[in-house]
Backbone as ProteinMPNN parsed JSONL, in Angstrom:
{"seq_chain_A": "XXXXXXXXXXXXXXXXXXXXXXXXXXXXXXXXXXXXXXXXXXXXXXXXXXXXXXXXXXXXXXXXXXXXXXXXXXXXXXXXXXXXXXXXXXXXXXXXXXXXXXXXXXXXXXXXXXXXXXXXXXXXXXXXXXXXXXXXXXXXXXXXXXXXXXXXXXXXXXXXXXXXXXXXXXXXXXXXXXXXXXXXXXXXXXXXXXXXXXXXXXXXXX", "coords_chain_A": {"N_chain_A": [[-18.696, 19.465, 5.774], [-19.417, 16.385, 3.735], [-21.335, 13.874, 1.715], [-20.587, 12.655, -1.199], [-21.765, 10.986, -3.999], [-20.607, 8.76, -6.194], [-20.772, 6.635, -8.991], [-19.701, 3.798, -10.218], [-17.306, 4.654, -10.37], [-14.62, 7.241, -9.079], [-14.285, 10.487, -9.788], [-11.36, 12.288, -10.946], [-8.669, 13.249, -9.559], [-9.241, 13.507, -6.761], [-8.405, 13.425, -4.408], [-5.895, 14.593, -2.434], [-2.247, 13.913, -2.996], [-0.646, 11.486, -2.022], [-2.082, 11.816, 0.629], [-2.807, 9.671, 3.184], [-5.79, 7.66, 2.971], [-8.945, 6.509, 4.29], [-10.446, 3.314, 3.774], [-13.439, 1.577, 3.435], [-15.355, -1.278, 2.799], [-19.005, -1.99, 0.991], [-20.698, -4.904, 0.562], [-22.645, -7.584, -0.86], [-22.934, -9.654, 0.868], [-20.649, -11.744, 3.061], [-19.259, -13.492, 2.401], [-16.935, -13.32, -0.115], [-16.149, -14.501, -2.649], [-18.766, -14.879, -3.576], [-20.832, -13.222, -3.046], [-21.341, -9.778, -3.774], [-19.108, -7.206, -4.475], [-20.323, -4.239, -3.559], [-20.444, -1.011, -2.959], [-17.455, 1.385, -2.409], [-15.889, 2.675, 0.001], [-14.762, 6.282, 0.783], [-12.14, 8.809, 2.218], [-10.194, 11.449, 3.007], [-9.907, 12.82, 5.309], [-10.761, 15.098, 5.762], [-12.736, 16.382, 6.206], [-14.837, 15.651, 3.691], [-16.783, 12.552, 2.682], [-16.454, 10.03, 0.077], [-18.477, 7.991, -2.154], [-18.438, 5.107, -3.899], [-20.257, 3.755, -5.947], [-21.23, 0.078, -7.172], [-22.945, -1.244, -10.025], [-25.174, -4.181, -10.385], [-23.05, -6.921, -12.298], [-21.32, -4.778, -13.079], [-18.128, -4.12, -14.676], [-16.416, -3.407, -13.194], [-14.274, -1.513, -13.395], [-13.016, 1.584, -13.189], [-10.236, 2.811, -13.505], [-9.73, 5.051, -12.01], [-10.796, 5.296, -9.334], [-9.009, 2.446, -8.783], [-6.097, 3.57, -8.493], [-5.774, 5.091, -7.292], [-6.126, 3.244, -4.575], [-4.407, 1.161, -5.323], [-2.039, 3.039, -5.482], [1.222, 3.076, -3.748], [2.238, 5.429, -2.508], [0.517, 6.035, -0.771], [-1.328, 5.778, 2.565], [-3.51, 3.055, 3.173], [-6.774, 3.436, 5.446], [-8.528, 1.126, 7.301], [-10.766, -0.393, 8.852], [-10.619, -3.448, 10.585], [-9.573, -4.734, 7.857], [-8.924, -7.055, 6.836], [-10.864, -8.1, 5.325], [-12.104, -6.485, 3.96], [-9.556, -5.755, 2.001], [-9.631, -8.302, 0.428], [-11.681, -8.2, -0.579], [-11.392, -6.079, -2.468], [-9.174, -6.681, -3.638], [-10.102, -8.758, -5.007], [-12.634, -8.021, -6.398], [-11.34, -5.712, -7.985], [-8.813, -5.789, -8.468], [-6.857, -5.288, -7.625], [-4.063, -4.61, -4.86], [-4.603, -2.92, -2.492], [-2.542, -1.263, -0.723], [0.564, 0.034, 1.212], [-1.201, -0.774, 4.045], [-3.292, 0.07, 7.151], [-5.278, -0.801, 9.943], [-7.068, -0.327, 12.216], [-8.544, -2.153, 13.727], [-7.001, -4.679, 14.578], [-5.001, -2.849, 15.701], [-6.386, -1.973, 17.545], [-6.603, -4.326, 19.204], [-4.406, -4.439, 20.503], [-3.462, -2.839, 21.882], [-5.893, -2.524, 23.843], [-6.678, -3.796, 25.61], [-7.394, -5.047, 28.062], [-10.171, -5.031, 27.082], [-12.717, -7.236, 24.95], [-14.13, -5.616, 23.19], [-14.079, -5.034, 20.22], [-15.114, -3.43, 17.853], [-15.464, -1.498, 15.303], [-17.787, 0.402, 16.473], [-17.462, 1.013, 19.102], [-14.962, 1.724, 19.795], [-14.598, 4.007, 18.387], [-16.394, 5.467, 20.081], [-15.398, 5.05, 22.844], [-12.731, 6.051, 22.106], [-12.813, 8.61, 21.08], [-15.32, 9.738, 22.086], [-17.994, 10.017, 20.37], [-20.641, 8.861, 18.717], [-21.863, 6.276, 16.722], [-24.119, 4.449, 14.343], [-25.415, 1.944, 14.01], [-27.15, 0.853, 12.531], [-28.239, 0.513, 10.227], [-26.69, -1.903, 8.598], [-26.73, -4.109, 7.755], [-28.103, -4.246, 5.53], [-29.679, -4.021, 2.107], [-27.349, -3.67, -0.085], [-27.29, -3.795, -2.891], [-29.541, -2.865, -4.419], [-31.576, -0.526, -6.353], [-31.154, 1.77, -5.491], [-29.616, 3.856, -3.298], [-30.385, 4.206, 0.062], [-30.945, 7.484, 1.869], [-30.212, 7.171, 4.618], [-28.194, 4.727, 4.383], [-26.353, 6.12, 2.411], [-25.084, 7.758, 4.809], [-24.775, 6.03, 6.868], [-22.902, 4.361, 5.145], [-20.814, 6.319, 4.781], [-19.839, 6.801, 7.335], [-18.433, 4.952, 8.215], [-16.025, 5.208, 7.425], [-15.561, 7.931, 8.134], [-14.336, 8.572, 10.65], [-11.666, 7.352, 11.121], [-9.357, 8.233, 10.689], [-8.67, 9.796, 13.12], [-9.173, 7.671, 14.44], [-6.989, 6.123, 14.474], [-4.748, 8.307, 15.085], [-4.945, 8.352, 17.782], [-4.444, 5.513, 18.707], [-2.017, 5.044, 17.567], [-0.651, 6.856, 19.309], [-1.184, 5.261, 21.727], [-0.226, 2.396, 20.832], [2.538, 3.341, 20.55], [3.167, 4.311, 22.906], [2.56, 1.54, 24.462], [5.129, 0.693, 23.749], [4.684, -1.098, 21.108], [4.416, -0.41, 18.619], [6.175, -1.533, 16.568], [5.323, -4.545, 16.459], [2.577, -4.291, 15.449], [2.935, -2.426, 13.218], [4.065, -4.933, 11.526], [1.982, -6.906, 11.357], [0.272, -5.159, 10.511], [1.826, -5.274, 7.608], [1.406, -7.963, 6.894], [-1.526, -8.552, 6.369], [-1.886, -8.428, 3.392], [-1.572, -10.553, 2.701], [-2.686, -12.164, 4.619], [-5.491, -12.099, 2.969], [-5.062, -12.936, 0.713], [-4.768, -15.766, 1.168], [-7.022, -16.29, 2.244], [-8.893, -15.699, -0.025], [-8.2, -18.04, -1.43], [-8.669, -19.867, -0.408], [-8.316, -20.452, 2.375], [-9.875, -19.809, 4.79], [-10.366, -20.065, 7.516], [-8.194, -21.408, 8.716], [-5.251, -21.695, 10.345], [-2.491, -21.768, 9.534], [-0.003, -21.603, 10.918], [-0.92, -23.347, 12.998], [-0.024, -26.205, 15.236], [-1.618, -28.156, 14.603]], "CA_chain_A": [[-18.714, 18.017, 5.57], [-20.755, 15.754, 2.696], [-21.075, 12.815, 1.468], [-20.648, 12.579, -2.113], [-21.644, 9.555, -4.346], [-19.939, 8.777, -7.756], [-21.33, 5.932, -10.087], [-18.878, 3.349, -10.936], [-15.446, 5.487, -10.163], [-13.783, 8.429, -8.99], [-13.315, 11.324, -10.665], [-9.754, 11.903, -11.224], [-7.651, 14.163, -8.963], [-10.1, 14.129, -5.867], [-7.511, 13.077, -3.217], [-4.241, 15.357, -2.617], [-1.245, 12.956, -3.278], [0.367, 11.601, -1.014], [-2.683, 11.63, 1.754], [-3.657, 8.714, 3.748], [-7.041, 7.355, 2.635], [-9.813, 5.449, 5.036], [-11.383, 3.142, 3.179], [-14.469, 0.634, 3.513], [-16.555, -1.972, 1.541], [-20.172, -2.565, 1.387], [-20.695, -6.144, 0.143], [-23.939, -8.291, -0.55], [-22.436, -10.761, 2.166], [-19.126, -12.123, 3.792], [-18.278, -14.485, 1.073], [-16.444, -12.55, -0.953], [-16.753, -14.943, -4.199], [-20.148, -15.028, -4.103], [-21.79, -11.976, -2.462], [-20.552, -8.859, -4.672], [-19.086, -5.378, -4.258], [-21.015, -2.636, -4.077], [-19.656, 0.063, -2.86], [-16.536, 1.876, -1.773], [-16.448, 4.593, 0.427], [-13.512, 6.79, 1.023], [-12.194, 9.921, 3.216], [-8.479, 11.738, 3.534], [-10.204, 12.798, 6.805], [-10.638, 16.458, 5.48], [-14.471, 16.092, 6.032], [-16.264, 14.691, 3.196], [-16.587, 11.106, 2.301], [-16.538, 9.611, -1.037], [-18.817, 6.735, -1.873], [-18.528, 4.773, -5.238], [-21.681, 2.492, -6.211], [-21.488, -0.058, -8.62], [-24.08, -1.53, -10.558], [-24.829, -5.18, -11.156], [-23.253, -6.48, -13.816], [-20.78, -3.777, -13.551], [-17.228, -4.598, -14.973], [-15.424, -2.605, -11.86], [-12.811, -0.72, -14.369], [-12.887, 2.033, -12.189], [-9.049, 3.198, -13.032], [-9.179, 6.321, -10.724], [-10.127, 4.37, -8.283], [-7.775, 1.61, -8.348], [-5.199, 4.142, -9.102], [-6.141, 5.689, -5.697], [-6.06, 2.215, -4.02], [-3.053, 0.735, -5.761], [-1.038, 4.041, -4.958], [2.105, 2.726, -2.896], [2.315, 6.26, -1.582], [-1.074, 5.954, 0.166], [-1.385, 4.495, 3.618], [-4.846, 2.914, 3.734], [-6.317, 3.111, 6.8], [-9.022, 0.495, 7.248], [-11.11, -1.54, 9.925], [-10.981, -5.226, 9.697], [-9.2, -4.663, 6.697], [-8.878, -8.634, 6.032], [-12.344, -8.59, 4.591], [-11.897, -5.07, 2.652], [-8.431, -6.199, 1.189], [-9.891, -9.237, -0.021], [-12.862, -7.92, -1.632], [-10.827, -5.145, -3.294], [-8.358, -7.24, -4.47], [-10.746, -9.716, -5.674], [-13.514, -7.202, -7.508], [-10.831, -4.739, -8.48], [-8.17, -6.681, -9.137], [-5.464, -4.304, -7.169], [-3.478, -4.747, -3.794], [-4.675, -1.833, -1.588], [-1.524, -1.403, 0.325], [0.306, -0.317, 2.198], [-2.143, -0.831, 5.33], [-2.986, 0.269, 8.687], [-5.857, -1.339, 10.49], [-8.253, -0.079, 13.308], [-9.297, -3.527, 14.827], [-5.618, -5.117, 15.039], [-4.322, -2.221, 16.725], [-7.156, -1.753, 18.653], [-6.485, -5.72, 20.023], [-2.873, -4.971, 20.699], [-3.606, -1.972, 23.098], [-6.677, -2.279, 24.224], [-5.97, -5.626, 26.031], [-8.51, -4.685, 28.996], [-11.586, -5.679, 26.763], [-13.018, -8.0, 24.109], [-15.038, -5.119, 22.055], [-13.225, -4.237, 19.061], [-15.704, -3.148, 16.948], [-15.713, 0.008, 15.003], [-18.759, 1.404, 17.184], [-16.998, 1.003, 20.858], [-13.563, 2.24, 19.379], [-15.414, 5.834, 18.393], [-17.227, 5.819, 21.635], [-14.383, 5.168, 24.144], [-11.522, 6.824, 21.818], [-13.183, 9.922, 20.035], [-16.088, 10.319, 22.616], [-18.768, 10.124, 19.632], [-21.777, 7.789, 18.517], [-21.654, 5.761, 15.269], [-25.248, 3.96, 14.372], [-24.744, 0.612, 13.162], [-29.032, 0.433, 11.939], [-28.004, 0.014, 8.131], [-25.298, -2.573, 8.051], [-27.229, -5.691, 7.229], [-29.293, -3.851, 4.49], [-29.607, -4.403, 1.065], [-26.815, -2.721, -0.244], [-27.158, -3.781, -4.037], [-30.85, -1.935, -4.678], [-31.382, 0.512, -7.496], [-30.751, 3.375, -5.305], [-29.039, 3.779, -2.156], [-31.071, 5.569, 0.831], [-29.899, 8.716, 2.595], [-29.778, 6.7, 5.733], [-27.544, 4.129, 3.844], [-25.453, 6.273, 2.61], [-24.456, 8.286, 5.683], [-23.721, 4.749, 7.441], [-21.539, 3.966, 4.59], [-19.665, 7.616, 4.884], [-19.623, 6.986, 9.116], [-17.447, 3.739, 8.565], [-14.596, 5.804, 7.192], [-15.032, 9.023, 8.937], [-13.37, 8.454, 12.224], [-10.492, 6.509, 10.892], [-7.852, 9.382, 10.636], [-8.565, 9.926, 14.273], [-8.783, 7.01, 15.92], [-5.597, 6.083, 13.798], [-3.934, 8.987, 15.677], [-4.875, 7.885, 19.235], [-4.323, 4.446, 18.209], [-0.799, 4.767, 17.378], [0.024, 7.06, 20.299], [-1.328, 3.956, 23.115], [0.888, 1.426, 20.504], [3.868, 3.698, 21.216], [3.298, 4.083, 24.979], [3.383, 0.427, 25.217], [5.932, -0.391, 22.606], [3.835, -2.312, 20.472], [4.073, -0.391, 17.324], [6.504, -2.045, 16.147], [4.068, -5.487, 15.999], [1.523, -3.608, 14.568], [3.56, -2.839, 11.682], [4.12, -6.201, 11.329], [0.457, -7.501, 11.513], [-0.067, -4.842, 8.925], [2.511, -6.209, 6.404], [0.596, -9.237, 6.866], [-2.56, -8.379, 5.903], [-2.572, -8.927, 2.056], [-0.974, -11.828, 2.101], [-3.713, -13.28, 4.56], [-6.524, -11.6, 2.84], [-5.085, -13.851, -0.368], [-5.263, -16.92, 1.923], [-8.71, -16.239, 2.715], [-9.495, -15.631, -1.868], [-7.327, -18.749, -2.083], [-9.63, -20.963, 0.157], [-8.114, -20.872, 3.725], [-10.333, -18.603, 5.642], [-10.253, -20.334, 8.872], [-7.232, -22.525, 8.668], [-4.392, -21.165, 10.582], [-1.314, -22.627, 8.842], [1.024, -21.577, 11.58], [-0.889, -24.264, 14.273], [1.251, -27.317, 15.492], [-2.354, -29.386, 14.483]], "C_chain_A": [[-19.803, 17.637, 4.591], [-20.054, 15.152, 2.227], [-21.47, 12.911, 0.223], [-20.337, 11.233, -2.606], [-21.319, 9.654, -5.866], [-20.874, 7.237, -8.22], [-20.056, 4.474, -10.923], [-17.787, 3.658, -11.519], [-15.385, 6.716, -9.923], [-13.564, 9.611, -9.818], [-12.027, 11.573, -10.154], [-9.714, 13.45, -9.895], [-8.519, 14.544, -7.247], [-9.518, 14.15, -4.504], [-5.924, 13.912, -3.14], [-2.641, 14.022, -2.708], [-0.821, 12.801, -2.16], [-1.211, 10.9, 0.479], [-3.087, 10.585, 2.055], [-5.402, 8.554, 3.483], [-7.899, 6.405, 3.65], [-10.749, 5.121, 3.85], [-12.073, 1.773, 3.678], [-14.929, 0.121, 2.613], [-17.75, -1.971, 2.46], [-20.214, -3.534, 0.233], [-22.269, -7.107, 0.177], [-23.909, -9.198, 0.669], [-21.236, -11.055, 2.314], [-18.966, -13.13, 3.389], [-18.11, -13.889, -0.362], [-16.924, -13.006, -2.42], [-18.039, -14.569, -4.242], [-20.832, -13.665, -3.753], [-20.558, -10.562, -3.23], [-20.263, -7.305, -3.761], [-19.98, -4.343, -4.203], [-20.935, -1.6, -3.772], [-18.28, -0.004, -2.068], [-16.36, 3.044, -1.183], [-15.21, 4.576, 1.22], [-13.282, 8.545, 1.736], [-10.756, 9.8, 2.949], [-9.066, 12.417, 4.758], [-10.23, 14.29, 6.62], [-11.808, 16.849, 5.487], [-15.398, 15.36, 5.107], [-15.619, 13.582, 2.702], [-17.241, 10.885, 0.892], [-17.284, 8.313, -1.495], [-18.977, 6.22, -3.546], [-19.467, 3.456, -5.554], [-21.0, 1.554, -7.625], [-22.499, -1.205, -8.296], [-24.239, -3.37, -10.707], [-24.477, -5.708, -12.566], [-21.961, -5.829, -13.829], [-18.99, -4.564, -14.008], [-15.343, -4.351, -13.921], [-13.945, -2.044, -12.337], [-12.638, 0.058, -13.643], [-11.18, 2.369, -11.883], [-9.095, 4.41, -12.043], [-8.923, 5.872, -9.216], [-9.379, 3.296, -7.547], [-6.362, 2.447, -8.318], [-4.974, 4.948, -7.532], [-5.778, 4.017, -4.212], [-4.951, 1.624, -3.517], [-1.673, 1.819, -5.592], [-0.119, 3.543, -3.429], [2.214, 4.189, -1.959], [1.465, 7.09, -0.26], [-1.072, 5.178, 1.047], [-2.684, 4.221, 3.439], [-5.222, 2.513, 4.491], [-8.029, 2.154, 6.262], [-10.147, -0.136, 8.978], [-11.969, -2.726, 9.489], [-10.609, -5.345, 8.131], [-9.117, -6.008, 5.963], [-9.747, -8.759, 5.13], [-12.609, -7.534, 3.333], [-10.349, -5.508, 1.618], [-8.969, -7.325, -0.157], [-10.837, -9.16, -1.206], [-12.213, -7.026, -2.88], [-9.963, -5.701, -4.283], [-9.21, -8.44, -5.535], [-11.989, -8.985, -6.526], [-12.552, -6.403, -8.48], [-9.611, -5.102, -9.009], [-6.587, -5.745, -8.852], [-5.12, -4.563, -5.694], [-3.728, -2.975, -3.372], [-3.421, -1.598, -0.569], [-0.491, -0.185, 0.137], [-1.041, 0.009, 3.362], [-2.101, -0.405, 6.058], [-4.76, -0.288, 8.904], [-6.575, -1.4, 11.686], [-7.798, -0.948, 14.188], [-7.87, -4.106, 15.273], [-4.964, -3.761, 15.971], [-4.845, -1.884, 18.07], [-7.096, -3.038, 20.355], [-5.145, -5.601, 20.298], [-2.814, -3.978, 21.681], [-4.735, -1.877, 23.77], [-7.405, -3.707, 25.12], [-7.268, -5.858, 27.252], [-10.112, -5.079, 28.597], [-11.407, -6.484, 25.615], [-13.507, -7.195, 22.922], [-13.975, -4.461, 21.278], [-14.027, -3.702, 17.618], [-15.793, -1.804, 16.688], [-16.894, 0.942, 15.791], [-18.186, 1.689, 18.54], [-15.686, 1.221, 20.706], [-14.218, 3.927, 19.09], [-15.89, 6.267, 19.875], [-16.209, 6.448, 22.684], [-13.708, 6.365, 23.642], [-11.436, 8.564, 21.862], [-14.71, 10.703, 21.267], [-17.43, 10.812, 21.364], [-20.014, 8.787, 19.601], [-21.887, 7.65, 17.475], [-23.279, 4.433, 15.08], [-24.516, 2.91, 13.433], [-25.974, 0.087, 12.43], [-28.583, -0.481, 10.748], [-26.913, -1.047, 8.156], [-25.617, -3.688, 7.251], [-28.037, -5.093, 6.071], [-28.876, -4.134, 2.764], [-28.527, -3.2, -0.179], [-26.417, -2.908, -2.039], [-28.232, -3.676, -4.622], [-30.249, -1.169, -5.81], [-30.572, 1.387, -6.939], [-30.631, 3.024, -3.883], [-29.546, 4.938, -0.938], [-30.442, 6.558, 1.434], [-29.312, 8.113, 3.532], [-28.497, 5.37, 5.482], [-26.27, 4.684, 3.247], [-24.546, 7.277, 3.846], [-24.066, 6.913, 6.938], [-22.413, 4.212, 6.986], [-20.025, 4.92, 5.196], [-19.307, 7.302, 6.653], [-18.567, 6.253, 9.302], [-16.193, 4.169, 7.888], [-14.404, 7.829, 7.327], [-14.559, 9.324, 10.034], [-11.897, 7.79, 12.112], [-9.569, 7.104, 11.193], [-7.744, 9.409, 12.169], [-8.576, 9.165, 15.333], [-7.081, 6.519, 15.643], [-4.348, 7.215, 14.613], [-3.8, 8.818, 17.186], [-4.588, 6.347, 18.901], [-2.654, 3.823, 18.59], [-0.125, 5.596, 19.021], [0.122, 5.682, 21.52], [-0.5, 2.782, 22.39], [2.489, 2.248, 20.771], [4.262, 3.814, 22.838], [3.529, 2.668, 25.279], [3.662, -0.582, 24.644], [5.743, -1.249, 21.952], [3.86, -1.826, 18.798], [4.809, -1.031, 16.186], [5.812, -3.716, 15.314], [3.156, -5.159, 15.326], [1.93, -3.739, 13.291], [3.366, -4.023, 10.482], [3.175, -6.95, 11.123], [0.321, -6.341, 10.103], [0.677, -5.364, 7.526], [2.091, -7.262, 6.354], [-0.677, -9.376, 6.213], [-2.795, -8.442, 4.76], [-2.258, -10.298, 1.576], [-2.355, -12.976, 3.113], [-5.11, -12.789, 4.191], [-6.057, -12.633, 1.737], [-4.98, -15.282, 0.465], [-6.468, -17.114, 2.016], [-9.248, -16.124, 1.014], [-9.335, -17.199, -1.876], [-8.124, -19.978, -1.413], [-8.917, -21.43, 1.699], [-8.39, -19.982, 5.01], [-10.384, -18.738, 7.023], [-9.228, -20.976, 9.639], [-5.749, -21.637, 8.979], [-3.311, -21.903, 10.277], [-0.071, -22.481, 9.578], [0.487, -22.495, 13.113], [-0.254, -25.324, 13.803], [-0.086, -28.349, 14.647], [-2.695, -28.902, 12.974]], "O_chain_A": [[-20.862, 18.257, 4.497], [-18.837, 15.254, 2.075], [-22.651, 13.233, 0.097], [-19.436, 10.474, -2.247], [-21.751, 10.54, -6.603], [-21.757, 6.946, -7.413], [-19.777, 4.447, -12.122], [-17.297, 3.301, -12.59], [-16.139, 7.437, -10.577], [-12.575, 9.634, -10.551], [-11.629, 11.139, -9.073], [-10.556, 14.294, -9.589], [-8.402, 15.632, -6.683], [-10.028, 14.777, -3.576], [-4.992, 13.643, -3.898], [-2.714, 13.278, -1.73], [-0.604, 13.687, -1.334], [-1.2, 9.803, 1.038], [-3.922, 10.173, 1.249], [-6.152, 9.447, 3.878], [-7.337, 5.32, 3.791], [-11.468, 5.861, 3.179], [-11.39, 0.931, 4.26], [-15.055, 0.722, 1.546], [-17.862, -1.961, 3.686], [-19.865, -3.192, -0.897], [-22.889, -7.241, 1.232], [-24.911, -9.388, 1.359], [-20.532, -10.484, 1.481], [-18.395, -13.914, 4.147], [-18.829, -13.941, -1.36], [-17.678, -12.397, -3.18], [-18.351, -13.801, -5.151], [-21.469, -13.19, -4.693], [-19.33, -10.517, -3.158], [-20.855, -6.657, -2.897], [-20.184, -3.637, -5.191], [-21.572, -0.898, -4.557], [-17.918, -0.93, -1.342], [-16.582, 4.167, -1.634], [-14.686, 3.71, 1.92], [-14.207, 9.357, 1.716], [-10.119, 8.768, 2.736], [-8.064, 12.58, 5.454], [-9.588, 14.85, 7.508], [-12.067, 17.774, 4.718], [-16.378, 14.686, 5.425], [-14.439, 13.46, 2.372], [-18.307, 11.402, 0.557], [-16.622, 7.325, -1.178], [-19.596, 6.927, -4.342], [-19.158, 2.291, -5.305], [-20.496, 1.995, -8.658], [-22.83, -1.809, -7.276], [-23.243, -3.884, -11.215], [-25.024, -5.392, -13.623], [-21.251, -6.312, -14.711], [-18.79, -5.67, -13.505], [-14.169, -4.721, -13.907], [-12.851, -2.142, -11.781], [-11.827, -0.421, -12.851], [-10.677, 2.32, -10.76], [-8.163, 4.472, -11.242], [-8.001, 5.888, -8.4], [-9.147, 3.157, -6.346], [-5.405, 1.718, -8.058], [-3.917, 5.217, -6.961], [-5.215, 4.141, -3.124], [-4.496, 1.46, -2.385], [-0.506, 1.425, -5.583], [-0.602, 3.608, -2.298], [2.272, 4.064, -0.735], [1.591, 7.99, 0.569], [-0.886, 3.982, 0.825], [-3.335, 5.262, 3.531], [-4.769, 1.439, 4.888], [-8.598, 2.392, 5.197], [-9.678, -0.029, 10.111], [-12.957, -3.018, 8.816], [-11.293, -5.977, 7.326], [-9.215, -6.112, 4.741], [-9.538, -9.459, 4.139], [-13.103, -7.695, 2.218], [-10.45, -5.447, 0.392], [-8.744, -7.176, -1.358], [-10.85, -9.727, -2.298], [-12.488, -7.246, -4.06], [-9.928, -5.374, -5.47], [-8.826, -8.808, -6.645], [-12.271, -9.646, -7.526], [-12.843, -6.369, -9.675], [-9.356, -4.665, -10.131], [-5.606, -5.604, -9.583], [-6.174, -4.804, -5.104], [-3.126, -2.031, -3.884], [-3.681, -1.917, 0.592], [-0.571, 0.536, -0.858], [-1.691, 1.054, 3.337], [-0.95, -0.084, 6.351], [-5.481, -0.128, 7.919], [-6.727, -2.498, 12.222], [-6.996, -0.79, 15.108], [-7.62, -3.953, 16.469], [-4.428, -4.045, 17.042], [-4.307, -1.637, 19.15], [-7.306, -2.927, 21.563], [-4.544, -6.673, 20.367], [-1.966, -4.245, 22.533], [-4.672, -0.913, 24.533], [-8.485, -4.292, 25.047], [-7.985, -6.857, 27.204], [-11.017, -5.344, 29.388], [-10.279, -6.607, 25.136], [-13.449, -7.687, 21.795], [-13.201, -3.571, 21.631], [-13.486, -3.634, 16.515], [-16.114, -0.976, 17.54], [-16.845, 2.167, 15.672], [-18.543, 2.743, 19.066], [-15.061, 0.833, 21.693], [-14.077, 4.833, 19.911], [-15.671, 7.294, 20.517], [-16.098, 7.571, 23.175], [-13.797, 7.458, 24.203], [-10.638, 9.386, 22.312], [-15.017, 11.895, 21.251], [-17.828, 11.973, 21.464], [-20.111, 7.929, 20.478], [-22.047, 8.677, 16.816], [-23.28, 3.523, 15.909], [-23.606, 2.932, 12.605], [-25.915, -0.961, 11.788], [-28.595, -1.685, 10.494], [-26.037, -0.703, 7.362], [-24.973, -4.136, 6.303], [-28.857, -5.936, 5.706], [-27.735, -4.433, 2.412], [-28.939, -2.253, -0.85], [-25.45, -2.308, -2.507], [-28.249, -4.405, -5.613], [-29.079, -1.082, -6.183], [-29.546, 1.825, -7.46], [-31.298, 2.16, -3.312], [-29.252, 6.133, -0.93], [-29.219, 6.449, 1.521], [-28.09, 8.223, 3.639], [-27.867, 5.077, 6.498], [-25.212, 4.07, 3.389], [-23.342, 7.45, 3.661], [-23.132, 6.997, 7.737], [-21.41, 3.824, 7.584], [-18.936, 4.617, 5.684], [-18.245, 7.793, 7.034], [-17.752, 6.498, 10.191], [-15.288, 3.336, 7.832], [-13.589, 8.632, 6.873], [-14.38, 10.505, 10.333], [-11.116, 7.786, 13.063], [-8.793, 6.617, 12.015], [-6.653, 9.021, 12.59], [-8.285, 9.389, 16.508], [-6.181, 6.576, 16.481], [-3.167, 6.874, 14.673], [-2.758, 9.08, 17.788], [-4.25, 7.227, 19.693], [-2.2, 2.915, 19.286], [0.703, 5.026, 19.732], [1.15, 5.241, 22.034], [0.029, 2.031, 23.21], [3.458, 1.607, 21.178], [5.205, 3.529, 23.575], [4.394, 2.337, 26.09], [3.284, -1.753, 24.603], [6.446, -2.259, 21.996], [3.472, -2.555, 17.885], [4.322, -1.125, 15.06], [5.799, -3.987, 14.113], [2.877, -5.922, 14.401], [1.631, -4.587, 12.45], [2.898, -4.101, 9.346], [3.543, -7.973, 10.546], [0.285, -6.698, 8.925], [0.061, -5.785, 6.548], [2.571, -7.793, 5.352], [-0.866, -10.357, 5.495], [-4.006, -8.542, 4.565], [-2.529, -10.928, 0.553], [-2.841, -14.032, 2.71], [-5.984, -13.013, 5.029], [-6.888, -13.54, 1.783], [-5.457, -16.057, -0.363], [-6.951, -18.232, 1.841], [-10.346, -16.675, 0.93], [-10.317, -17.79, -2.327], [-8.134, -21.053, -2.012], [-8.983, -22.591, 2.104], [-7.627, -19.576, 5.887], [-10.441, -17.748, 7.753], [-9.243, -21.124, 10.861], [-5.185, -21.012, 8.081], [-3.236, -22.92, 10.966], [0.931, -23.049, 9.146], [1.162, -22.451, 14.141], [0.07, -25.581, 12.644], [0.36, -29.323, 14.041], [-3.387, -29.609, 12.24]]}, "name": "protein", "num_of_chains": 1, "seq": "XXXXXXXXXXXXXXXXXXXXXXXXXXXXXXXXXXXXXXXXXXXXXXXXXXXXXXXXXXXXXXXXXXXXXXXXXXXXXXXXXXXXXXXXXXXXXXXXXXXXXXXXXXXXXXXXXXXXXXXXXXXXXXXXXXXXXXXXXXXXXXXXXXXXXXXXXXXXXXXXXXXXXXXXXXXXXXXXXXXXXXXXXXXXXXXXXXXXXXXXXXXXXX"}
């Protein structure tokens, strides 16, 4: 396993075709317009994680990795993907899709609690421990610390696997079908949320 960091893209050919990708943002803050990209960090769940910095300033060309992104034959798996879709599509200027989604599936079988957060989904599922120290940190610095980036690489190294227990507890209780469905959803309300309706559920009666 290792966590390798690239510079403002991908080299070319680093993903086998075809394979499902987990991917994550790190973001100056949770308003997409305003608080910027700065990294992307990626895994086919084969051990090492991929993390792509960019720079302020930077122009986010980055064809390999949109090319990796934008690949229809790529599931990307995600958690809380609303907020990663959004950013991606809005720095990078590509539809990451199709989707699959941690936290939504996690709320459609896991009905028994409230915690859906990527740290208590590893715990229960996978029987592991995921440090959440670094999340709030300054993630558009010169240089990115060790401990910074092995938080980044943590938030898309469990994906493949909870993704596989995931889907078995949505087939036990016939739910994957919805799932699906919640995932085909997901870029269309991640462009709701670019478009200026981040809280505004357009399917209430009020």
């Amino acid at each position: 396993m290792a966590v390798i960091f690239h510079e403002e893209d991908l080299p070319g050919d680093v993903f086998a075709p075809g394979a499902a990708i987990a991917v994550d943002t790190e973001t100056m803050g949770l308003m997409t317009a305003r608080d910027r990209l700065c990294v992307v960090q990626l895994s086919d769940g084969g051990g090492d994680e991929h993390l792509v910095r960019f720079s302020p300033g930077s122009s986010y060309a980055a064809p390999n990795l949109r090319a990796v992104l934008s690949d229809s034959a790529r599931v990307k798996l995600f958690h809380f993907a609303r907020f990663d879709l959004a950013a991606i599509r809005h720095y990078l200027g590509v539809a990451a899709t199709p989707v699959y989604c941690t936290k939504i599936a996690s709320r459609l079988v896991r009905t028994y609690t409230d915690r859906h957060g990527l740290k208590e989904l590893v715990r229960e599922l996978l029987g592991q421990e995921v440090s959440k120290v670094q999340q709030s940190s300054d993630w558009g610095g010169p240089e990115l610390s060790d401990a910074q980036k092995d938080y980044a690489a943590s938030d898309v190294r469990h994906l493949h696997a909870l993704k596989t227990e995931l889907d078995r507890r949505l087939i036990r209780e016939g739910r994957m079908a919805l799932a699906q469905a919640c995932f085909d959803f997901l870029p269309a309300r991640a462009e709701l949320d670019l478009a200026g309706w981040p809280e505004i559920d357009i399917f209430a009666h009020v």
